[in-house]
C-alpha positions as CSV (number, residue, x, y, z in Angstrom):
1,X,66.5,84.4,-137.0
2,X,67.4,80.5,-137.5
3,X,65.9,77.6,-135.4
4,X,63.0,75.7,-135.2
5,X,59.5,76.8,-135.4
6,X,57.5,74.5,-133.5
7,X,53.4,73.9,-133.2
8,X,52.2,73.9,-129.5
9,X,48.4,72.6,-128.1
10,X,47.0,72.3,-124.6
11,X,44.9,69.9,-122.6
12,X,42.9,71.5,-119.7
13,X,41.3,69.7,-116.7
14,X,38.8,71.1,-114.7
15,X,36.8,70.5,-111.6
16,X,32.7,70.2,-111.2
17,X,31.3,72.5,-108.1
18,X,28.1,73.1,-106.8
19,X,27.5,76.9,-106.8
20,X,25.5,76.3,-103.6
21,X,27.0,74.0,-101.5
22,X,30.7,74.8,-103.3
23,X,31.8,70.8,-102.7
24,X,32.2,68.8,-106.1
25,X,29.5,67.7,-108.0
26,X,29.9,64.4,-109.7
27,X,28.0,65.3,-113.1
28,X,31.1,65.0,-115.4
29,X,28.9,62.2,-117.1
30,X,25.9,64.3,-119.0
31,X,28.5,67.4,-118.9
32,X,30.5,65.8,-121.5
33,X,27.8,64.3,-123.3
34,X,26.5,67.8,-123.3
35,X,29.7,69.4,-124.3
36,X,30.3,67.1,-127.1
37,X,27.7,68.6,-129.6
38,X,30.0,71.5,-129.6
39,X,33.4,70.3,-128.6
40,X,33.7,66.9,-130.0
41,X,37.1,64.7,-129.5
42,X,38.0,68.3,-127.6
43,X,36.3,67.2,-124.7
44,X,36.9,64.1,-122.6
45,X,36.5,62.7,-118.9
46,X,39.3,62.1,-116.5
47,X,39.5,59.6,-113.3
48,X,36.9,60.5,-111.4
49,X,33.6,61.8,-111.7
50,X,34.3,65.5,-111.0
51,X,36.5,65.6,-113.3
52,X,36.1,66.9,-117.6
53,X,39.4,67.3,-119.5
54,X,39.6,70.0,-123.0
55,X,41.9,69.8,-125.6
56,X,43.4,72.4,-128.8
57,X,44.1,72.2,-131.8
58,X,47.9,71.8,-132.7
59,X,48.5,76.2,-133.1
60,X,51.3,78.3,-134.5
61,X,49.8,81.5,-133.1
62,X,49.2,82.1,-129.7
63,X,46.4,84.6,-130.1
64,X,45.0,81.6,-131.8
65,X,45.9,79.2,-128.8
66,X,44.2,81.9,-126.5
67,X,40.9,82.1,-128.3
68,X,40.3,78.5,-128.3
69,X,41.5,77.9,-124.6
70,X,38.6,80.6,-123.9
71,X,36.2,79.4,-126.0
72,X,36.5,75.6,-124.8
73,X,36.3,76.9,-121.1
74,X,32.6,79.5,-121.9
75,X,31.5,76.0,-124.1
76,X,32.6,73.7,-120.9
77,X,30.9,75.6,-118.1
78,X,27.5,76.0,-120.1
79,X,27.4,72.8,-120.8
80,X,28.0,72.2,-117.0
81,X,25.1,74.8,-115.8
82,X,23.1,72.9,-117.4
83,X,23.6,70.1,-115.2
84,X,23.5,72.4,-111.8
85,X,27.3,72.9,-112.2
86,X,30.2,75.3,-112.2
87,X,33.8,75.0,-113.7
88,X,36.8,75.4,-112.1
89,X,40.4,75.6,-113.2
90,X,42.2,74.8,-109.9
91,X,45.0,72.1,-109.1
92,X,43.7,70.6,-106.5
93,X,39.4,71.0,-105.2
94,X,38.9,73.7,-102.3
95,X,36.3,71.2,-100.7
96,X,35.8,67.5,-101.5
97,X,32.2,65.1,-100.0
98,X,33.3,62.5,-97.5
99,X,34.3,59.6,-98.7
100,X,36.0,58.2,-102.0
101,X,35.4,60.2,-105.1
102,X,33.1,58.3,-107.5
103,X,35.4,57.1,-110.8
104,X,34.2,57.2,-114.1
105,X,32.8,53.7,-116.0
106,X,35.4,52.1,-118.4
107,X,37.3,49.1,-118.2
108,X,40.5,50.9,-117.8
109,X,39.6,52.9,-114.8
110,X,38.1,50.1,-113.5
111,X,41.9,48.1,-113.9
112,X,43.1,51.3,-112.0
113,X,41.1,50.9,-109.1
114,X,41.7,47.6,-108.5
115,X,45.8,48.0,-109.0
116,X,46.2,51.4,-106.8
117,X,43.6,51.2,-104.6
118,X,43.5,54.1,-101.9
119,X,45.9,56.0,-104.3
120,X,43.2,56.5,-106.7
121,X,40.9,57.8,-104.2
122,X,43.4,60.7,-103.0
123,X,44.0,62.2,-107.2
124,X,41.3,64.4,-107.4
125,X,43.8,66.8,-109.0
126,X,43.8,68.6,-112.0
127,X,46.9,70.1,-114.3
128,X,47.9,71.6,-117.5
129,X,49.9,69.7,-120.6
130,X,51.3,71.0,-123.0
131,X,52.3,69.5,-126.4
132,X,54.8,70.6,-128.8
133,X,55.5,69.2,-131.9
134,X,58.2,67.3,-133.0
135,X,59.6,65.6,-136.2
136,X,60.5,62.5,-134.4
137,X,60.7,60.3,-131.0
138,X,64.2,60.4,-131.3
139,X,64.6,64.2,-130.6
140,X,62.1,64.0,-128.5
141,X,63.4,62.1,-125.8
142,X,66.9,64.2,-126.3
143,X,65.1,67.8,-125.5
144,X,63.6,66.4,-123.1
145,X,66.5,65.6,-121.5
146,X,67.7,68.8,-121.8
147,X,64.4,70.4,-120.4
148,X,64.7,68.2,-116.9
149,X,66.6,71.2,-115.0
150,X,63.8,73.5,-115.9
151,X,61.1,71.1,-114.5
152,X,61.2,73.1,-111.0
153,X,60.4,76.9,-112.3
154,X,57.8,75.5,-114.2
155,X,56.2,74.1,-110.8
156,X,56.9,77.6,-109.4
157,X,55.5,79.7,-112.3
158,X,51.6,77.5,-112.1
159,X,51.4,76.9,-109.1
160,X,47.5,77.0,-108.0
161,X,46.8,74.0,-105.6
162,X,47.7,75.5,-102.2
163,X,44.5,74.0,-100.9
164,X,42.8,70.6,-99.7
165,X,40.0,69.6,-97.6
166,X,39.1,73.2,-96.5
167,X,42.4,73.5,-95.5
168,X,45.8,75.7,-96.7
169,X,48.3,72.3,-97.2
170,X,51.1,74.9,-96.3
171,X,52.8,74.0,-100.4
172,X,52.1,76.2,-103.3
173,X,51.4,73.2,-105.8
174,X,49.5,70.5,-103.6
175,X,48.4,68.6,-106.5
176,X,52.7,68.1,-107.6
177,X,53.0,66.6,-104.0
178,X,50.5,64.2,-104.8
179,X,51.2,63.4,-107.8
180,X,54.4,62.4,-106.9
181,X,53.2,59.4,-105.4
182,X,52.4,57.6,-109.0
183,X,55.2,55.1,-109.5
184,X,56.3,56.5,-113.1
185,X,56.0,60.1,-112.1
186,X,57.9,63.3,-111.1
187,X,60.7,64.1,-113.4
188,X,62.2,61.5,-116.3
189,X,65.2,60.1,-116.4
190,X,67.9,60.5,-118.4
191,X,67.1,58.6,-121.4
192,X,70.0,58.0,-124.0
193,X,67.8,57.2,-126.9
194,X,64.5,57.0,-128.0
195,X,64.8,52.9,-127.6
196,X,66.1,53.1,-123.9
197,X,63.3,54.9,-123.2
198,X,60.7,52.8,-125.0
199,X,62.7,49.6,-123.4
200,X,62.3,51.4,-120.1
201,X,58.4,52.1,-120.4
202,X,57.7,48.5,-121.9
203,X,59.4,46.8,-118.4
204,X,57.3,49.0,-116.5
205,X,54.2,47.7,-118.5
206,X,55.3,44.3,-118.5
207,X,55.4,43.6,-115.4
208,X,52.2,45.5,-114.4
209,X,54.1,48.9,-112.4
210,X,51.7,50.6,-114.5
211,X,48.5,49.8,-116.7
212,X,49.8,50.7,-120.1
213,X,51.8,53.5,-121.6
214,X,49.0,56.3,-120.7
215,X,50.1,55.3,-117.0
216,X,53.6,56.9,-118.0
217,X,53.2,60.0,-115.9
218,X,56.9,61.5,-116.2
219,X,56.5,65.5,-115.7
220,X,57.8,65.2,-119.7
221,X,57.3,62.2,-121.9
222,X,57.1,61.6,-125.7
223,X,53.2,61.5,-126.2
224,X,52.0,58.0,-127.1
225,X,49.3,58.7,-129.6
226,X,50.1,61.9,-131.0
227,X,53.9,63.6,-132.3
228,X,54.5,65.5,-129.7
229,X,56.9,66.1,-126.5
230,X,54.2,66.3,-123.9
231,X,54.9,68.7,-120.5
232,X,53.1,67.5,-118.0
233,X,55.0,69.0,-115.0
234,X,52.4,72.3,-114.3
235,X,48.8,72.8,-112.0
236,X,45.8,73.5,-113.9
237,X,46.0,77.0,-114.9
238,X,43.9,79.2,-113.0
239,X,42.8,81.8,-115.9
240,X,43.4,81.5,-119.4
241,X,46.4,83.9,-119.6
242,X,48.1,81.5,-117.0
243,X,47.5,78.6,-119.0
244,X,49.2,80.6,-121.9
245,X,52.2,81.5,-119.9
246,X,52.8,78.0,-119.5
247,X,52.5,77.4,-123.3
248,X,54.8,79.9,-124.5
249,X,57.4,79.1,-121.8
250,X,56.8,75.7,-122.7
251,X,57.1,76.0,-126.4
252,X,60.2,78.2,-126.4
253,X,62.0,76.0,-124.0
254,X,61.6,72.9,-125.5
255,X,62.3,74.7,-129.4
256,X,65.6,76.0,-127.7
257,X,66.4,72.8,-126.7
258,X,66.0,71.1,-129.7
259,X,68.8,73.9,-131.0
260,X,71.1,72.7,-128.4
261,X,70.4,69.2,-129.6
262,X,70.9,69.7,-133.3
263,X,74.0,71.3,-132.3
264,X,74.8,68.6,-130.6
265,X,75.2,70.1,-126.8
266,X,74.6,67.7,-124.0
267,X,72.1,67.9,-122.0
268,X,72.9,68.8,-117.9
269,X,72.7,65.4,-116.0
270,X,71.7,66.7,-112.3
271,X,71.3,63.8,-109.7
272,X,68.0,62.7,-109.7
273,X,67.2,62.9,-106.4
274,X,68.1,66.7,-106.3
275,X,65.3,66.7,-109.5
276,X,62.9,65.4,-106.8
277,X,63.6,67.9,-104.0
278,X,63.8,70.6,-106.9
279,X,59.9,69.6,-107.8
280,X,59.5,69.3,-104.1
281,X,60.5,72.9,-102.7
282,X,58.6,74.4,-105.6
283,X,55.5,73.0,-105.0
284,X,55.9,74.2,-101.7
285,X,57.2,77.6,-102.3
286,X,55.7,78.8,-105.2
287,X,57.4,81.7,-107.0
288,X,57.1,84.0,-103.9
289,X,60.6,82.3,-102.1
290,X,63.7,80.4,-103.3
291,X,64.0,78.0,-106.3
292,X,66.6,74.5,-106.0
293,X,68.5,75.0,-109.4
294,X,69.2,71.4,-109.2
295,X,72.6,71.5,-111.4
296,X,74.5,74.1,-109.6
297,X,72.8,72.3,-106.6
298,X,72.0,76.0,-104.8
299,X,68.8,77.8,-103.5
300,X,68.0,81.1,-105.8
301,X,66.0,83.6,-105.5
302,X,62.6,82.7,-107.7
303,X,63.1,86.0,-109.8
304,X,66.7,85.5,-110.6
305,X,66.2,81.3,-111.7
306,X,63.3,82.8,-113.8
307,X,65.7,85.3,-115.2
308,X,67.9,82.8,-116.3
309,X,65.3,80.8,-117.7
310,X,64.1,83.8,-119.7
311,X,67.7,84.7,-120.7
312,X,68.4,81.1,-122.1
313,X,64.6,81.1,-124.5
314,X,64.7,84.6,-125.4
315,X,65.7,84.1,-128.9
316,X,63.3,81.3,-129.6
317,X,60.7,83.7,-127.7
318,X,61.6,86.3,-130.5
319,X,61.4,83.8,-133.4
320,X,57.9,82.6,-132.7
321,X,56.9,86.2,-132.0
322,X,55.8,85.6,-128.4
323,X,58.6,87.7,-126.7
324,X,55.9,90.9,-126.1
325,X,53.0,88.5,-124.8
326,X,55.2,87.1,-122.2
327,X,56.6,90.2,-121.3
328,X,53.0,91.3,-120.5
329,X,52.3,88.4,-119.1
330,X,54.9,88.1,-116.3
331,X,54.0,91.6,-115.5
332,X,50.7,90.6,-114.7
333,X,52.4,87.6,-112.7
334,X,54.5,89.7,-110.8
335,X,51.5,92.1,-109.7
336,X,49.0,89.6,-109.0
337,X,51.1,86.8,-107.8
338,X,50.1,82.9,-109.0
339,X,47.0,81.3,-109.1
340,X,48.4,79.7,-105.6
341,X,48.9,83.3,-104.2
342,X,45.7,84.4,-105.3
343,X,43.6,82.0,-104.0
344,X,45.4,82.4,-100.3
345,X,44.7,86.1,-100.7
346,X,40.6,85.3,-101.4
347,X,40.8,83.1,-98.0
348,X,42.6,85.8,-96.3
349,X,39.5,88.2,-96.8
350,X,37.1,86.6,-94.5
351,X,38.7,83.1,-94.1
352,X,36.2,81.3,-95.6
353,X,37.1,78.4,-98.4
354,X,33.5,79.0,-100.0
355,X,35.2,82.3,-101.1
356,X,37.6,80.7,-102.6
357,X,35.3,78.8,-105.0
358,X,33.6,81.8,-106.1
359,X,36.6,83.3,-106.9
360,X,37.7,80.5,-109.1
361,X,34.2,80.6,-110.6
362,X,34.3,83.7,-111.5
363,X,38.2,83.5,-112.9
364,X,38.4,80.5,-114.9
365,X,35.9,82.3,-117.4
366,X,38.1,85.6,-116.8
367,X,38.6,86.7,-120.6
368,X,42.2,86.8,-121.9
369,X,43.9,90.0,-121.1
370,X,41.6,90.7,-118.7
371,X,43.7,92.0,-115.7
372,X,41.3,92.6,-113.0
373,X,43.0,89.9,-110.4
């Protein structure tokens, strides 16, 4: 079997509860501080002060992938008891304090605040990136281009932010509505090189659209300080099996585009605004209803777009030996529905969002394989 072999890693953010109270707890401070001793540079803050982030290791293996996902997350939420806190892995918080969320200190943050305003105060939200390794910016930017049509089944697939304000939102992915909102995010454009995409990013910076190339929040973008495509496009997954659906889906995607781009196929160009009501109808349907394939321009049934997708990386599934694992995972998927589906069905119970919570509480430390719901 020819093609590439490529690395894969994962950034995590999580949210800060009370176990009591179930609101947020702003403690992401001394939790980090805390976590460092064990994590180091694998641990970092986010926005505000609810929020930590985690990072991997660049992996080959997936097994790998999964034990370090697990082990950052038991690491994370000990370090966070010890500050009166729970973790959660959920896109968006059950139940948020009145008033603005308090931001973490830095000058950068501080920059933010002052250029978005109200906008900062409503991204209390938390999602899962995934980075892939490449040999070069140049190819890059061309699979990215060719994973843009794929950007809407990926929404589908993580979904796990039907929640806000004690409230069901009514959308699957609440955090992809409201992340939408950034004004370099949602899906990329079509880029035609690696320089008309740096040209692109530097006019955005340079006339102050966006702080600095970090503020690039495309659902894919080259990485800016590491050699990797970075997928950016999914909700925080809700167990560590979910994050590692995402990662081999992710990874075998973006190696079988890089075939394609070697081969020198062109990428699809769908219009952009059907890209946007792609993301759109995902993040409000979930897997559980239709899915806009935004180049043949039709509604499909979720199962059958996923289908395809799995149809077009199947071989690159095979090469990197991740073809089993998926299979088991989407029949865990299919039973238990997504993180989005899940956390409905804990409200449904006694329709109580403080269930919810505990539910997450309990499942973001859920250990790999572990396929209790």
């Amino acid at each position: 079997m020819s093609g590439p072999l490529l690395t894969v890693g994962v950034e995590e953010e999580f949210l800060l509860v009370d176990p009591h109270t179930r609101l947020l707890m702003p403690v992401a401070a001394p939790v980090i501080a805390s976590a460092e001793v064990k994590l180091d540079d694998r641990v970092a803050p986010e926005l505000t002060c609810y929020q930590v982030e985690t990072r991997t290791a660049p992996h080959r293996d997936l097994g790998a992938l999964a034990e370090q996902l697990h082990a950052n997350r038991l690491f994370l939420s000990r370090s966070a008891a010890a500050h009166g806190a729970g973790l959660v892995s959920s896109g968006t918080p059950v139940l948020t304090p009145t008033g603005a969320p308090p931001f973490m200190p830095g000058e950068r943050y501080e920059r933010s605040a002052r250029a978005f305003g109200a906008l900062d105060e409503e991204q209390v939200c938390c999602a899962c990136h995934v980075h892939v390794g490449m040999a070069n910016r140049e190819e890059a930017v061309q699979v990215s281009n060719h994973l843009r049509a794929w950007i809407a089944v990926l929404i589908a697939v993580a979904a796990n932010s039907p929640l806000w304000g004690g409230r069901d939102t009514g959308h699957a992915s609440w955090r992809t509505v409201c992340w939408a909102r950034w004004p370099a995010a949602g899906p990329p454009p079509y880029f035609e090189s690696a320089g008309h995409y740096d040209d692109l990013v530097a006019t955005l910076v340079g006339t102050g659209v966006v702080l600095d190339a970090g503020g690039i929040y495309w659902d894919i973008r080259p990485s800016h300080h590491v050699p990797t495509l970075e997928v950016r496009v999914t909700d925080a997954g809700l167990t560590v099996d979910d994050t590692l659906l995402i990662a081999a889906l992710v990874r075998a995607a973006a190696a079988t585009a890089l075939t394609e781009v070697r081969e020198g196929r062109p990428a699809p160009q769908p219009d952009p605004h059907l890209l946007r009501a792609a993301s759109w109808h995902s993040a409000r349907e979930g897997l559980t209803g239709t899915v806009l394939d935004p180049v043949s321009r039709r509604l499909t049934p979720s199962s059958r777009r996923m289908h395809s997708l799995l149809a077009w990386i199947h071989p690159a599934l095979t090469r990197h030996g991740d073809a089993a694992l998926v299979d088991s995972l989407l029949s865990r998927l299919s039973l238990q529905g997504t993180g989005a589906v899940r956390q409905r069905a804990a409200l449904r119970r006694r329709h109580r969002p403080a269930d919810i919570v505990d539910y997450l509480l309990t499942r973001t430390l859920a250990v790999p394989g572990d396929n209790s719901g």
